[in-house]
Every structure is written in structure tokens, then in C-alpha cells.
C-alpha positions in Angstrom: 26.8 19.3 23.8 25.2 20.4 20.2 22.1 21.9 21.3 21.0 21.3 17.4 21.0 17.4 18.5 18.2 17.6 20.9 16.2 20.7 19.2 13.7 19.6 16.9 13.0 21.3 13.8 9.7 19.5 12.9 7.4 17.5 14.8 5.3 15.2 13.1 3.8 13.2 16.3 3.4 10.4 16.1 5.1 9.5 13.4 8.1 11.3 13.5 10.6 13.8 15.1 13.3 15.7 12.6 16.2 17.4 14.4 17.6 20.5 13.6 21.1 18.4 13.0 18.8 16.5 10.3 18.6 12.7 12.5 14.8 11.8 12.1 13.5 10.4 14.5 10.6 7.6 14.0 8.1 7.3 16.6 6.1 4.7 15.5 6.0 1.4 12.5 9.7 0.9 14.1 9.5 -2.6 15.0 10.1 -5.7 13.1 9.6 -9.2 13.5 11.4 -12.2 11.2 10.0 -14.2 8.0 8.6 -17.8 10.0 6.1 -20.5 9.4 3.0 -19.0 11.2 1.7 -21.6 13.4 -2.0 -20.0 13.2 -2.2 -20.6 9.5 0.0 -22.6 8.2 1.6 -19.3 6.0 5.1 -20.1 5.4 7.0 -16.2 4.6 10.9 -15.4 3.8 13.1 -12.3 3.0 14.8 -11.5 -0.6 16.8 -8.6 -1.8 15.8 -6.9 -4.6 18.3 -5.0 -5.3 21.5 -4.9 -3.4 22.1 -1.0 -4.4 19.1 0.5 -2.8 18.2 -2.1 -0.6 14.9 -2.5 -1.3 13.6 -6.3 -0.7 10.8 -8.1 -0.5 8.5 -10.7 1.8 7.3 -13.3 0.4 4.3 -15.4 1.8 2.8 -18.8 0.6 -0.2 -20.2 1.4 -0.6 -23.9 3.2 -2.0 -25.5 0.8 0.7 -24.6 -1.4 2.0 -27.7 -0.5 -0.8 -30.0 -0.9 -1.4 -28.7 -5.1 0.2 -28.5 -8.3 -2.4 -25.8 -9.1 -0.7 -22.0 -9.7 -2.7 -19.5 -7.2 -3.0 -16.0 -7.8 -0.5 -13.8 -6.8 -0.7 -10.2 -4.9 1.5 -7.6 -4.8 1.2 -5.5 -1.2 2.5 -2.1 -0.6 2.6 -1.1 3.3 1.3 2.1 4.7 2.6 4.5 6.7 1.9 7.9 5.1 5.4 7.4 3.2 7.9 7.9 6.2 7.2 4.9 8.7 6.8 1.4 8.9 7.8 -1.7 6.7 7.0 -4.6 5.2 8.3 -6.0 8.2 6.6 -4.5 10.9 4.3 -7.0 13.4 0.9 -5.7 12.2 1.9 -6.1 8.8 3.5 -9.4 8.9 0.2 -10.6 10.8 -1.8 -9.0 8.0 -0.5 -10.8 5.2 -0.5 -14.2 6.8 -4.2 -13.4 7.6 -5.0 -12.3 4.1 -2.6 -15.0 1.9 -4.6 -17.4 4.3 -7.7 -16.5 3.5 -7.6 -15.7 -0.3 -5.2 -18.6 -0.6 -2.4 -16.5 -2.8 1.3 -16.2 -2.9 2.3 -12.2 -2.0 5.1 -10.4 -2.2 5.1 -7.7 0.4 7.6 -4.6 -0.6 9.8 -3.2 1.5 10.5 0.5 -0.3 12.7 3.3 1.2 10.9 5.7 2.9 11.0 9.6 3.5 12.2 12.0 4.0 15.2 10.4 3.9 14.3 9.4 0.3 11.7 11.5 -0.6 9.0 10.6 -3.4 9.4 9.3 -6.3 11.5 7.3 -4.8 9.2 4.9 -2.9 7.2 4.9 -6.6 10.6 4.0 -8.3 11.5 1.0 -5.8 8.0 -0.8 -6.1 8.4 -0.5 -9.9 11.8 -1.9 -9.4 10.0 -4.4 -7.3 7.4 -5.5 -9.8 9.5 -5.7 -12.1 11.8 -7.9 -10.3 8.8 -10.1 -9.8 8.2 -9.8 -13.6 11.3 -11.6 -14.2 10.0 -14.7 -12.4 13.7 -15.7 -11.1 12.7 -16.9 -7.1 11.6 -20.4 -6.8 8.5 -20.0 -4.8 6.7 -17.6 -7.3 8.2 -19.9 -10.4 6.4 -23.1 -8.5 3.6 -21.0 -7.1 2.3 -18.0 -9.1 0.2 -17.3 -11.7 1.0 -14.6 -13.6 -2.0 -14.3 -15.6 -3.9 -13.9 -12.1 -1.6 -10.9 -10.5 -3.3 -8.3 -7.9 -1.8 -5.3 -6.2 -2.8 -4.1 -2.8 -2.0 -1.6 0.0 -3.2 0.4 2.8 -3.1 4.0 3.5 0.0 5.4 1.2 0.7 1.8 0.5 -2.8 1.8 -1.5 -1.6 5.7 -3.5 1.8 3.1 -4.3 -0.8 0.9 -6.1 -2.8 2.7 -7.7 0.6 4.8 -9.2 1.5 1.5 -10.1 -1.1 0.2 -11.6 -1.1 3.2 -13.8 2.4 2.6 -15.1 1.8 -0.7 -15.8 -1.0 1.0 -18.3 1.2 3.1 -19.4 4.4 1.1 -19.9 2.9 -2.5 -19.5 4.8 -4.9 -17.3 6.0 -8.2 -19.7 4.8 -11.7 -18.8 2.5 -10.2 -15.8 -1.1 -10.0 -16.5 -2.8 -7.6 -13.6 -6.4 -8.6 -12.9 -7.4 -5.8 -10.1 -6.2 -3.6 -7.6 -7.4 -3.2 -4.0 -6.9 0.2 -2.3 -7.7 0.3 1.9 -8.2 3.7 2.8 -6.2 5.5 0.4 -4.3 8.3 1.0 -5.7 10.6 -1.5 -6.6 14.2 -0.6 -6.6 17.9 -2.5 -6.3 21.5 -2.0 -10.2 22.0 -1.6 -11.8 20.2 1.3 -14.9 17.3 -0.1 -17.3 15.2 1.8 -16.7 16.2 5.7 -13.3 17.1 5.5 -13.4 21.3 5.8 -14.5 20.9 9.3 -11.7 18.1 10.0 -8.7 20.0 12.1 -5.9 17.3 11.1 -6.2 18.9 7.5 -3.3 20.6 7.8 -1.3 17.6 9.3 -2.1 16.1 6.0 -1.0 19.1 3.9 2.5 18.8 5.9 2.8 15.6 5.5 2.7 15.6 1.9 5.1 17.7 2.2 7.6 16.2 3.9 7.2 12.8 1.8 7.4 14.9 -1.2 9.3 18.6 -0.8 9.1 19.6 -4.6 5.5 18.8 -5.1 3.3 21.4 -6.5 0.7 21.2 -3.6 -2.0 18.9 -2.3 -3.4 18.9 -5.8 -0.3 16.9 -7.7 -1.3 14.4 -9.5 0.8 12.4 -7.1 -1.6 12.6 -4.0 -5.1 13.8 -6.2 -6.6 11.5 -8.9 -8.2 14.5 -9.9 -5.3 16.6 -11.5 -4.1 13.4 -13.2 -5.0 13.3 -17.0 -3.8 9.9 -16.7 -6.0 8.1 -15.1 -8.4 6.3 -17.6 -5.1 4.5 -18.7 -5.0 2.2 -15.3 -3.7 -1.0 -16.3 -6.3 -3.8 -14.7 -10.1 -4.3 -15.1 -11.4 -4.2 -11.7 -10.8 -1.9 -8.5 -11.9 -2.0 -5.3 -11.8 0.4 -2.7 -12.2 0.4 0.8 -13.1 3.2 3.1 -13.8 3.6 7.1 -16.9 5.3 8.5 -14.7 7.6 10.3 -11.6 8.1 8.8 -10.7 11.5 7.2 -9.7 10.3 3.9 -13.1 8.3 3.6 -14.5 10.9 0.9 -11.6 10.8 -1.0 -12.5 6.6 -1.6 -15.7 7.7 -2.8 -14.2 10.6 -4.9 -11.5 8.1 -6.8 -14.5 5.9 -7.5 -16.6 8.8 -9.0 -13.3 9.9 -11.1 -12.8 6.6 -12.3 -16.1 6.0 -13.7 -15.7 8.9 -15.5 -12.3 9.2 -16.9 -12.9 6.6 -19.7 -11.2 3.4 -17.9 -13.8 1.0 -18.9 -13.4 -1.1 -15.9 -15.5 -1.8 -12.9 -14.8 -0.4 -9.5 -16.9 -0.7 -6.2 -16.3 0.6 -3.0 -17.1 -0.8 0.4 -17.2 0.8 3.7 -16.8 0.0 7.2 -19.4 1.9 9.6 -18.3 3.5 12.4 -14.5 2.3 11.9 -11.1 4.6 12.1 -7.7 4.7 9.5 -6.5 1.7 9.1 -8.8 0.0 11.6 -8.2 -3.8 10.2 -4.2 -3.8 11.5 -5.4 -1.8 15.0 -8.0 -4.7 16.0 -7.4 -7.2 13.1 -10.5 -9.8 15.3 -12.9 -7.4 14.5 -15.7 -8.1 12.8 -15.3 -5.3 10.3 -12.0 -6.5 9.8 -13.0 -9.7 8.9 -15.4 -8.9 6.8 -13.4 -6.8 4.7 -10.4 -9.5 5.0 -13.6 -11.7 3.2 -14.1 -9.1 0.6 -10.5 -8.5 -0.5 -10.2 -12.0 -1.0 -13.5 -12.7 -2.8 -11.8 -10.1 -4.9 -9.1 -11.9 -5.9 -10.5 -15.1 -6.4 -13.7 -13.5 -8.0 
């Protein structure tokens, strides 16, 4: 037997295992569940294919009441987590997210399901939630055509999911996205970091799980400060394309500081818009999906949707 298929060149526990034969390995985020009608709240979800080339698709949810009004609701764009290399839009936790959060804000989403690394490294999870948005752009699936208002468009993620929206919403101010008018953007514990260590983060010992990581999802980048994965190095960033941001953060995550951070860069790149943060005491990474009856995760399930309905 090939020694090289059992030997493993990089361990990134617990997310992933690469083999020295290449095979990656995914430890975690592998399992998925089907689009349904969720009997807790009424959320009605379905699969689409966005493009039959590079497979990237799409789950779309709609709200209950969708049903019962001839009234367009808002519509949110949601980019999963997952540090770049695990998970989907399809996962259990997620699935169970959005139908919690279209409940609750009362929205139509469209959850994107991009390729992941390293077997596509980045840009190419940035390229296939373009590709996405723009395929939402185009306004061809029924529900969003009976559904969504495109004046009243949000985009949202978690963890690398919320670094996916941000990038977005800067292309949409640099390119502009036809027929879509984005409102605001909610980033949940983004994954944003840098070369030098701010806030509490020089004494943290996963920093160089970070760096690594990075890595992996991107092997040309320049380093922890691209533009990419630090706000900071991006000249770009007054030019985000929606008028309000907000950010949320967890007591005791690692990448808390970095929240804080992209607020304070924001206000002073020249934007012009309004962003806030708002934190979770005492709460991990991610926190919401781990123990989504929590009362921190309700109330910032409350506050995303306040902010899209605001």
C-alpha cells in the first residue's frame, strides 16, 4: 500500500487533514441535510444551480407569511463560514440558521453555496458569490420574482462567510450590481486579522493557526496583511457599496478586536455611512450556530433583523 495515502502532509484539526497524495480530508461542516418546509417556522427552502460549470448553487428560503401578502420583503444574501475550506450552505447548523433568521426578519435569502479551498483556493470563493449575486441580479427564479425586493437587498455571513460580504459589498461599489439596490451588510465575527497582533490577540496561541490557515485558503497571498484578510491594507475601502454596517463580535472570540478594528477603519476611510457594532459578553466564535437557544443568540438573531427591517 502507498504509504503517501495515509501520511499526512498538513494537519489543520479540526477542520481538515491534507495527505501527502494530495486527498483532503474534511473533518468537520461535512454534513448536509435537504431544502424542506420547516415545521418550526413555517420557512419553506429549495436548491438551484447557478451555474452548471462550477457548480456553485444556491438555497433559497421564504418566509411564511410569504403566502399570506402581495407585499415584496427584503431580500438577504448569506455567505457561510467555515474559514474558506469547510462547510456549506447546506450544512444542518446553517440550514437551521437561516430558517431561524428568514423567520424572524421576515425576508427571502439566498444562501450561497461557493467552492471551497484548497481545492479552489481564493479568489475563487470571491468569484462564485459574485457569480452568485449576479445571478440573483438577473431576477430569473420565481420565488425571488414574486417575493423580493430589490430595492431592499442585504448581505450577510459568519466567520469567512462575513470577509465574502464585506469583499462583496465592495465590488458592488466599485462595479455596481444593475437592478439591485444594497441597503446594509451584516458581518458575524468576521474573519479579519493582520501581521501585527491588536486588542488581546499577541498573547492568543492559535495566532499562528490563523496565519496557516490563510494560507492554505489563499497560497499566493502576500501575508496576513493582504488586503484580502486586513481592511487595513485596502485603499479601497471607503468605496463600500451600502449605507449601513453592522458588525457583530463575541466576548471571547479571537477575532473580536478585529470587529472593533473594521469599525474604527470604516469611520475613517471616508465611507459616509453608519456602522455599529454589537457584542456578545462572555460568548465564543460562532457561538449563535453552537447553541442557537441561547439568549445571546437570540438577541443578536433580534438585532440582525431589526437591521434589516430598520
Amino acid at each position: 500500500m502507498d504509504s503517501s495515502n495515509t501520511e499526512v502532509a498538513s494537519d489543520y484539526s479540526p477542520l481538515l487533514k491534507i495527505y501527502k497524495d494530495g486527498r483532503v480530508e474534511r473533518i468537520s461542516g461535512t454534513e448536509i441535510v435537504p431544502p424542506s418546509l420547516d415545521p418550526q417556522t413555517g420557512v419553506e427552502s429549495k436548491d438551484v444551480v447557478i451555474s452548471p460549470e462550477t457548480g456553485v448553487s444556491a438555497r433559497l428560503y421564504i418566509p411564511k407569511t410569504s403566502n399570506q401578502t402581495q407585499k415584496k420583503l427584503p431580500l438577504l444574501i448569506y455567505f457561510h463560514g467555515g474559514g474558506f475550506c469547510i462547510e456549506t450552505a447546506f450544512s444542518p447548523q446553517y440550514h437551521s440558521y437561516l430558517n431561524s433568521l428568514v423567520s424572524e426578519s421576515n425576508v427571502v435569502a439566498v444562501s450561497v453555496n461557493y467552492r471551497r479551498a484548497p481545492e479552489h483556493p481564493l479568489p475563487i470563493a470571491y468569484d462564485d458569490s459574485w457569480a452568485a449575486l449576479k445571478w440573483v441580479a438577473s431576477n430569473v427564479d420565481e420565488w425571488l420574482k414574486i417575493h423580493a425586493d430589490f430595492e431592499r437587498v442585504f448581505f450577510a455571513g459568519d466567520s469567512a462567510g462575513a470577509n465574502i460580504a464585506h469583499h462583496m459589498g465592495l465590488r458592488v461599489g466599485a462595479e455596481g450590481l444593475a437592478g439591485v439596490k444594497v441597503q446594509g451588510i451584516a458581518l458575524v465575527h468576521p474573519y479579519f486579522w493582520g501581521k501585527d497582533p491588536i486588542g488581546g490577540e499577541a498573547a492568543d496561541e492559535k495566532r499562528a493557526m490563523i496565519d496557516n490557515l490563510w494560507r492554505l485558503a489563499y497560497p499566493p497571498t502576500s501575508g496576513s496583511d493582504d488586503p484580502y484578510i486586513n481592511p487595513a491594507s485596502d485603499p479601497k475601502l471607503g468605496s463600500l457599496g451600502c449605507g449601513s454596517v453592522l458588525v457583530c463580535v463575541a466576548g471571547k472570540d479571537l477575532l473580536k478586536d478585529r470587529g472593533f478594528y473594521y469599525r474604527e477603519l470604516l469611520e475613517k476611510s471616508g465611507w459616509g455611512g453608519a456602522v455599529e457594532v454589537m457584542e456578545a459578553p462572555g460568548e465564543e466564535h460562532v457561538f449563535h450556530l453552537i447553541n442557537p437557544v441561547g439568549e445571546n443568540s437570540a438577541a443578536m438573531l433580534k438585532r440582525i433583523a431589526s437591521f434589516m427591517n430598520q
